[in-house]
Wavefront OBJ file of the C-alpha trace (Angstrom):
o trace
v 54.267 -48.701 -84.885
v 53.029 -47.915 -88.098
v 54.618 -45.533 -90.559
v 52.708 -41.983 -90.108
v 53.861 -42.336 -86.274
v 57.347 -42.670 -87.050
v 56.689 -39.977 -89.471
v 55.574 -37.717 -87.452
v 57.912 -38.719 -84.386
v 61.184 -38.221 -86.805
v 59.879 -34.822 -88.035
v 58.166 -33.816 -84.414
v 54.462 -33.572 -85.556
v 51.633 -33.895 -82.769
v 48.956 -35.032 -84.079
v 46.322 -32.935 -82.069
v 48.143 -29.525 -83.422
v 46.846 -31.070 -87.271
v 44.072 -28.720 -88.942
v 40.739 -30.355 -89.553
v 41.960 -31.282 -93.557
v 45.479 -32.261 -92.195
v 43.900 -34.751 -89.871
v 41.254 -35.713 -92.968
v 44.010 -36.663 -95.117
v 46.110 -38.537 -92.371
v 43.210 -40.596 -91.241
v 42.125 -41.579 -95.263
v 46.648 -42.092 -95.405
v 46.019 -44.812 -91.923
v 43.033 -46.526 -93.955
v 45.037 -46.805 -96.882
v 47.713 -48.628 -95.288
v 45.673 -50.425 -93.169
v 43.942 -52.320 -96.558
v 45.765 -55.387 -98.000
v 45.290 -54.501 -101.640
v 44.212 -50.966 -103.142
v 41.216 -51.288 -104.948
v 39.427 -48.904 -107.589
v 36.527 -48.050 -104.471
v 39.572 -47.002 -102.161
v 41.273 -44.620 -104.899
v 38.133 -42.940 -105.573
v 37.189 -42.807 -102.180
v 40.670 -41.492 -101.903
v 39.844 -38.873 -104.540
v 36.658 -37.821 -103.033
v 37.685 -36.892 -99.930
v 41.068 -34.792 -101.553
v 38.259 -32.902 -103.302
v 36.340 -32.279 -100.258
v 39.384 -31.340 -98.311
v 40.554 -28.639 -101.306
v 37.258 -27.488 -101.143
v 36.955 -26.543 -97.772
v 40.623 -24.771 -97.916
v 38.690 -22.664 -100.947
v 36.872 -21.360 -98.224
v 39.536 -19.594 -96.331
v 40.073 -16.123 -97.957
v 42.839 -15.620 -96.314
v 44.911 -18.154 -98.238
v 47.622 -16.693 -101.049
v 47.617 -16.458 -104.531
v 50.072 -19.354 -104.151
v 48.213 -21.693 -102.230
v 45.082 -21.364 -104.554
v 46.911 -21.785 -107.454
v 48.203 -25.339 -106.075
v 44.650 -25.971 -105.068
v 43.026 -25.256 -108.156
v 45.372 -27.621 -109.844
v 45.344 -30.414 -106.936
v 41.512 -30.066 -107.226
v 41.655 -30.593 -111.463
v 43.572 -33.931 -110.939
v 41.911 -35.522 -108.137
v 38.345 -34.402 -109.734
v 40.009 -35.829 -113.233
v 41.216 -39.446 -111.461
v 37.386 -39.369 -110.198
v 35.573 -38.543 -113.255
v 37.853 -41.167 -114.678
v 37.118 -43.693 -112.577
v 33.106 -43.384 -112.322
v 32.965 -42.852 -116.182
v 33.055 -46.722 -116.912
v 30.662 -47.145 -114.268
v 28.387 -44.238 -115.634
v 28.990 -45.327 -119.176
v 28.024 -49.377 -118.347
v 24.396 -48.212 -116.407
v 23.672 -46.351 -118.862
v 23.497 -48.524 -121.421
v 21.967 -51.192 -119.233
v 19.304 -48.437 -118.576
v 18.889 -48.487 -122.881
v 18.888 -51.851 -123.171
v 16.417 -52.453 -120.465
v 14.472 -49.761 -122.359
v 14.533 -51.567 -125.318
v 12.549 -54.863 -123.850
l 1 2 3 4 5 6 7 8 9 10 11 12 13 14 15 16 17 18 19 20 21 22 23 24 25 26 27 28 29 30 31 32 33 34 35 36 37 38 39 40 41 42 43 44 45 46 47 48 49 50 51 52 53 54 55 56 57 58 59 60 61 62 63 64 65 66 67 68 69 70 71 72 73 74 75 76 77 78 79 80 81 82 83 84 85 86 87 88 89 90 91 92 93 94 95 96 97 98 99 100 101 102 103
């Protein structure tokens, strides 16, 4: 038994009464601790689909002033961590694309 199930059997959670970002974010939570190690592609995978799953809750207009303030700043630091994370990558292919440019 893995650790979300005796999570959600301590607290009484049913899985099939999770919303559609609930169940996003326990299924990314499973692959997580499913994977050995943690590596830089897993965070910002990670990352990417907090964003997504903030973004969709934007949609609801029914949500308080509360809620979006928490989303708005849940959204600034997983889009930070991910900017973070692709700006080596971003930085390194573009100067392969000068240097390429330069032969």
């Amino acid at each position: 038994m893995n650790l979300i199930t005796k999570l959600f059997e301590k607290r009484g959670i049913k899985p099939e009464e999770l919303s559609r970002e609930e169940k996003d974010t326990i299924e990314q939570w499973q692959k997580i601790l499913s994977e050995e190690t943690v590596t830089i592609e897993s965070i910002l995978e990670f990352c990417e689909n907090q964003v997504g799953n903030i973004e969709r809750q934007f949609k609801d207009l029914d949500s308080s002033k509360n809620k979006i303030e928490k989303l708005v700043l849940l959204h600034s630091v997983y889009a930070s961590l991910r900017t973070l994370i692709k700006s080596p990558k971003a930085q390194r292919e573009s100067l392969v694309k000068y240097l390429t440019s330069l032969l």
